[in-house]
N, C-alpha and C positions, 0 to 999 in steps of 0.2 A: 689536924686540928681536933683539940678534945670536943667535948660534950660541953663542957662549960665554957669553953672560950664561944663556941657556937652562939647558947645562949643567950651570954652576953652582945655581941654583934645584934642581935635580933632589935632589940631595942636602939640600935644605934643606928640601923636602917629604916625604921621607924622614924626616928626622929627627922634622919636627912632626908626622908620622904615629904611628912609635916614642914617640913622647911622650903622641900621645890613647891610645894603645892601653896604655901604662902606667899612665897615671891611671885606666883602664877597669879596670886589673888590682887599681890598691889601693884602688877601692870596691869590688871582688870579695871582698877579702881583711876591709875592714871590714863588710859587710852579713854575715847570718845564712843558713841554707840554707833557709829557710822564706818569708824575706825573696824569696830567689834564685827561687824557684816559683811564690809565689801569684801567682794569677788572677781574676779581673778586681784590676785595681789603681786605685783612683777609674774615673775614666774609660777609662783604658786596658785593651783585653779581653786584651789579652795580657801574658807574667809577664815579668818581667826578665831573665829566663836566657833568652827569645824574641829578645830584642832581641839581646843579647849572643853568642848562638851565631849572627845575620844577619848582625853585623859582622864576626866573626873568621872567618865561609866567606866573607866579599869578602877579607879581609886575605890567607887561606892561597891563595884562588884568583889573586892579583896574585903574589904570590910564585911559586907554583906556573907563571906563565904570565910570567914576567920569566927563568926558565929555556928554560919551552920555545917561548915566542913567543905563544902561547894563552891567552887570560885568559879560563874559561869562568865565568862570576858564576852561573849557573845549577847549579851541579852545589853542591849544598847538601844537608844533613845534618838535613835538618829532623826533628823530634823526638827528634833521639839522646841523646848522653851530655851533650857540652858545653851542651847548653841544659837537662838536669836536674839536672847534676852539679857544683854550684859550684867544686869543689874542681879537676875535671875542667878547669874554661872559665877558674879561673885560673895554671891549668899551663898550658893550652895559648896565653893572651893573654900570658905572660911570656915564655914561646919564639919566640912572633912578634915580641915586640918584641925580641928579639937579631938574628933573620933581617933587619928589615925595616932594624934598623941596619948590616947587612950591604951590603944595598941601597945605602945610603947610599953603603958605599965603595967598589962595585964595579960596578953596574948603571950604565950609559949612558942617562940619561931621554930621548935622543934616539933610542933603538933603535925599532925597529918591533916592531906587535906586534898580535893579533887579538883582539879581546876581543866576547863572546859576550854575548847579555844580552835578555830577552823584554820587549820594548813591549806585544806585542799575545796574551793570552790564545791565542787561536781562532788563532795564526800558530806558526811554529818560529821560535827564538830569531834572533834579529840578530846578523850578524856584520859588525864594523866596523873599520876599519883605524886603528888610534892609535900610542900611543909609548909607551913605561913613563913618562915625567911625566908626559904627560896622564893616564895611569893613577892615579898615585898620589896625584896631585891630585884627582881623582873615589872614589877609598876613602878621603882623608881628611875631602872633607867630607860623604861619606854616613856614616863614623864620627860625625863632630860631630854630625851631624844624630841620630844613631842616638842617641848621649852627651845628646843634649838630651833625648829623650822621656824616657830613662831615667832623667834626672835628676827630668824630674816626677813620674814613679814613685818615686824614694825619697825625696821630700818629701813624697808620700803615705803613704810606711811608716815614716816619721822617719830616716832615716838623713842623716846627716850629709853634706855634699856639700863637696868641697875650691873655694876659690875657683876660678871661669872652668869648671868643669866643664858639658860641653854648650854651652860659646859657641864660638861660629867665630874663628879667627887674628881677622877684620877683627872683630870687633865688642869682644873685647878691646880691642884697636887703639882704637878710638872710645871708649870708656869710657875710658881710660888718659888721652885727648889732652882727653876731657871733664873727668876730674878737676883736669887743669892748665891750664883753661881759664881765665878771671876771670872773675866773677858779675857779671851786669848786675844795677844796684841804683840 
């Protein structure tokens, strides 16, 4: 892959970032605040608003570290507002997805950049040398990823889910290509 095809991707992962993190926002907007809290949810021990405030301190910490070079994934907000306050997490998930489309039009996914992040418990966090695309390619699919459990939580609480919510770019992609496939008969 050249150098230029690179760069261009960059903004394209941007985008589809801005795009999970919007659909994050209007199942925020359709689910209840009670919805947004309980705990245990079938299987899963943790509430929605858990899930949802992990995503959006990756999204604020790439932003945050597309400025100053430092993407610390560790520096989290666990228990605060955004993960009890629905109203809170979907103010602050519509403001990231302005910033992150920002990104899009001005960040270099080829810049350099440090990004911090704990493998190991019983060690101090990892610090590893990447770029703002590989970045933003790694928060969009631990958002998907995040988007998926979420989603089995609120088909445990009946909330309605938009189609492709919680699938990855490729697996749309495969379903799309499978639809227009011809049936062996």
């Amino acid at each position: 892959m050249s150098d230029t095809q690179f760069a261009t991707d960059g903004p394209g992962a941007a985008a589809a970032l801005a795009a999970t993190v919007a659909q994050l926002a209007d199942i925020l907007a359709d689910m209840s605040d009670e919805q947004y809290l309980r705990k245990p949810v079938g299987v899963f021990q943790s509430s929605v608003g858990g899930h949802v405030r992990h995503c959006l301190d990756h999204v604020s910490a790439l932003l945050s570290g597309v400025s100053t070079g430092v993407i610390d994934y560790e520096r989290r907000e666990r228990g605060g507002k955004i993960e009890t306050d629905r109203a809170a997490a979907l103010s602050l998930a519509r403001s990231l997805v302005e910033n992150v489309e920002q990104i899009a039009e001005h960040a270099d996914p080829r810049r350099s950049v440090v990004a911090i992040t704990m493998f190991d418990p019983s060690r101090e966090p990892m610090r590893a040398q990447s770029s703002v695309g590989r970045e933003l390619t790694f928060v969009l699919s631990h958002t998907v990823h995040h988007n998926a459990i979420i989603a089995g939580m609120l088909v445990t609480l009946g909330v309605p889910l938009p189609t492709g919510f919680g699938y990855a770019p490729a697996t749309i992609a495969h379903l799309r290509k499978a639809e227009c496939a011809p049936s062996r008969s």
